[in-house]
Legacy VTK file of the C-alpha trace (Angstrom):
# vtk DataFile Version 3.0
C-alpha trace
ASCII
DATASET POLYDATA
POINTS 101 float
-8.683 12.700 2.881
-8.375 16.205 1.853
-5.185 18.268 1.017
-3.785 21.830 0.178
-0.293 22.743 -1.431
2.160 25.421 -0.722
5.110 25.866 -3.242
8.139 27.912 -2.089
11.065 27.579 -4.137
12.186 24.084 -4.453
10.028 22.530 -2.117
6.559 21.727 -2.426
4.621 20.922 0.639
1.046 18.890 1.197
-0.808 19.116 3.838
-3.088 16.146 4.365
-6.156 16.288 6.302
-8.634 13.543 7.671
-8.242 10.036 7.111
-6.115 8.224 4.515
-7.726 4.849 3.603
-8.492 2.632 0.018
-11.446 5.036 -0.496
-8.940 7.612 -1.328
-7.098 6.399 -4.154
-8.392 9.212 -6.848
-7.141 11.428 -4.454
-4.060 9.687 -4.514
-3.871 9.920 -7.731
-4.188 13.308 -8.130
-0.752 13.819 -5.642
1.017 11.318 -7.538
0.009 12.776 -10.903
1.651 16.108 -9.305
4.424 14.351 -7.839
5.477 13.510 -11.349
5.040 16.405 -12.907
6.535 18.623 -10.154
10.020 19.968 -11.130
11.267 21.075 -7.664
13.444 18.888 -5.672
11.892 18.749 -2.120
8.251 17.130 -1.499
6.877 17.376 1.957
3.620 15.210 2.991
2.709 17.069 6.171
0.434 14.397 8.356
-0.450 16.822 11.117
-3.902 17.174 10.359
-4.062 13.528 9.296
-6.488 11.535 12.128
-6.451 7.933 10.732
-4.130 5.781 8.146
-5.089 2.200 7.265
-2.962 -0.480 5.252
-4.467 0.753 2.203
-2.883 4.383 3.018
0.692 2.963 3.701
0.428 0.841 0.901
0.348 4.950 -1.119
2.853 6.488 0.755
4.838 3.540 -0.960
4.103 4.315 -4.184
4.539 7.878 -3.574
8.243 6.807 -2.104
8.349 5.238 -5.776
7.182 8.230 -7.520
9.561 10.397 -5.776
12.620 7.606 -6.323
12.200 7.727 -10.359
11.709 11.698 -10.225
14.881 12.248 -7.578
12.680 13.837 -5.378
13.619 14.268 -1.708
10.071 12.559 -0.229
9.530 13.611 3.372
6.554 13.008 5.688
6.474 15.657 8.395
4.454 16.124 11.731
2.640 12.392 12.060
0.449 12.485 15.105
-1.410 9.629 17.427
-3.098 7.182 15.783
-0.896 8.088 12.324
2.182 8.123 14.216
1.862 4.967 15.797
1.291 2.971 12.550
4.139 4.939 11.151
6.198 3.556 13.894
4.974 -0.318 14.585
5.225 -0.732 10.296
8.897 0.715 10.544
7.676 3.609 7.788
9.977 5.791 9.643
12.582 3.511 8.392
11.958 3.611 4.265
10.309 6.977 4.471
12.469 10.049 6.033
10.331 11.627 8.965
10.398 15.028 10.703
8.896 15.813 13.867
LINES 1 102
101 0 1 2 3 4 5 6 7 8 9 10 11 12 13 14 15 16 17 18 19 20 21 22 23 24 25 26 27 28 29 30 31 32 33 34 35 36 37 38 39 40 41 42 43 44 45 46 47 48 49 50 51 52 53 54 55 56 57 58 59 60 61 62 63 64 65 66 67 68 69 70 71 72 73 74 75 76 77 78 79 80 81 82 83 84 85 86 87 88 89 90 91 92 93 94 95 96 97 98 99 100
């Protein structure tokens, strides 16, 4: 998986590229470690250029809802598509996550 960030104001915004499985937990890392020490009050994980999301990868949006819980930061995943989308959907994601079109 690959991102980029764009800051405006407030609200930070990742766009995540590729595909989001175990092998990218230093990545991971490297969001959460900005996650925490972000001091805005909206974070926005954009999925639209996100292909492919395993177990593993839900299992880190989960700790990145946990991040953004002990921070109060609004956590928001924006723009899933196929394969992405579906597995947001069947795991109920769009239930403990907030999700945007």
């Amino acid at each position: 998986m690959q991102y980029r960030a764009k800051e405006e104001g407030h609200s930070k915004e990742l766009f995540l590229s590729g595909s989001f499985n175990f092998s990218d937990n230093s990545v991971f890392r490297e969001i959460i470690k900005d996650m925490e020490d972000y001091g805005g009050q909206d974070y926005v994980l954009d999925l639209d250029g996100l292909e492919y999301i395993d177990s593993a990868g839900l299992g880190m949006l989960l700790i990145a809802r946990e991040t953004a819980e002990k921070k109060s930061l609004q956590l928001c995943l924006r723009r899933p598509q196929g394969q992405v989308q579906q597995m947001l959907q069947v795991t109920r994601f769009i239930d403990l996550i907030p999700c945007e079109a």
